[in-house]
N, C-alpha and C positions, 0 to 999 in steps of 0.2 A: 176370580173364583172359577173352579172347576165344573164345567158344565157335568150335569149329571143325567141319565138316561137307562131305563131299565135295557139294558145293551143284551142281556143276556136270556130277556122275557121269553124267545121264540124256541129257544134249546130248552126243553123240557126233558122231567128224567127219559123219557120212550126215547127221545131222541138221540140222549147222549148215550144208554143205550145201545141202540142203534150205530151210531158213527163208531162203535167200540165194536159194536160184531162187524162192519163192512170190512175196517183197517184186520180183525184178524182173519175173515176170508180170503183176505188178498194175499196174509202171510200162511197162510193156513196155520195157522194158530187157536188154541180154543180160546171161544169165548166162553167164559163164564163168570158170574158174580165170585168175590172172594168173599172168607168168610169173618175175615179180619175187619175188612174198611167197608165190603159195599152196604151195608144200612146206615154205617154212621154217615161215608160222603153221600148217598140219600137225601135224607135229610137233613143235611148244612145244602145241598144244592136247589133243594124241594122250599129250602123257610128262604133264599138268597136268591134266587136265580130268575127274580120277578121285577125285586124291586131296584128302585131310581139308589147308581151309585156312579162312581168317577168310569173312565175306563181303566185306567191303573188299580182301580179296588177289581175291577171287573176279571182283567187277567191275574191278581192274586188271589181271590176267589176260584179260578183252574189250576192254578198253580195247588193252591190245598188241596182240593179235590183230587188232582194228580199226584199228591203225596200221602194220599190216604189211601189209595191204590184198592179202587172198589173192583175192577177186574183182574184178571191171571195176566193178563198183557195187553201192554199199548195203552196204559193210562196219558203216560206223556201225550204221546200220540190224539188221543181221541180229545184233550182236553185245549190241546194246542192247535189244530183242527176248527174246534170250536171259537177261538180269540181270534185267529186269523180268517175268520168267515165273519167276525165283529169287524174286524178294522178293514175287509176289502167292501162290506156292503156300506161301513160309516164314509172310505175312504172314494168310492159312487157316488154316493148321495151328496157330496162337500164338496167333490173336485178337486181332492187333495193331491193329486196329479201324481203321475204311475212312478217317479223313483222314492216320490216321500211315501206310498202307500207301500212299498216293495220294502224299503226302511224299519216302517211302525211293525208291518207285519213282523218281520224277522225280529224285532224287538221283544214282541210280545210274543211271539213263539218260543223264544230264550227264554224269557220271565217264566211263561208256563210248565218249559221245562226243567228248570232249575239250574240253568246254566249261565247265568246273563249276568256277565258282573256286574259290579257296584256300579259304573260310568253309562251302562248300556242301562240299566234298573234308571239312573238318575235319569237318563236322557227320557228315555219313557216318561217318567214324572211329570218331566216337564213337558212333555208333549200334549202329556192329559190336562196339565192343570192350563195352559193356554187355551185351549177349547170354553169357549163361551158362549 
């Protein structure tokens, strides 16, 4: 069974936010909310983003949020950001040693992005559903 863990408790909305205005100061890019997705990804992130799920629900939960495209730019970006800040602090704490954590990451930053094919999405799976 899939260990579960609110993975994603500590990124609150301010936060994500946040990591979404830094990445477009650095592009000098505006931030601002759109008017299309950012109250709906809000709220799917505000009712989900607390509680106990897999890690694989964890980066498809950014993955949505990233295709709801609550900011003008750098949803990818700010949401992939966020998974790969999950799996380098889970990947600390476990010892899961620097080229399997350099791996998950880049996994789950594909996932998040929408880029990750079927083999790289399945390898993930299993990655999460081993965790016990």
């Amino acid at each position: 069974m899939s260990m579960k863990r609110a993975w994603l408790q500590k990124y609150d909305w301010r936060f994500v936010t946040g990591q979404n205005a830094v990445l477009c100061l650095q592009k000098n890019a505006l931030h601002k909310p759109t008017s299309d997705g950012h109250d709906t990804t809000k709220a799917l992130w505000e009712s989900r983003h607390a509680i106990e799920m897999t890690l694989a629900e964890s980066a498809d939960l950014c993955r949505r949020c990233h295709r709801l495209a609550p900011f003008c730019f750098y949803n990818g970006n700010t949401f992939a950001a966020i998974m790969r800040d999950v799996v380098t602090v889970f990947a600390t704490e476990s010892d899961l040693g620097e080229q399997k954590a350099f791996i998950i990451r880049s996994l789950a930053g594909h996932i998040v992005a929408g880029v990750a094919t079927e083999e790289e999405v399945k390898a993930f799976q299993a990655f999460s559903d081993s965790l016990e």
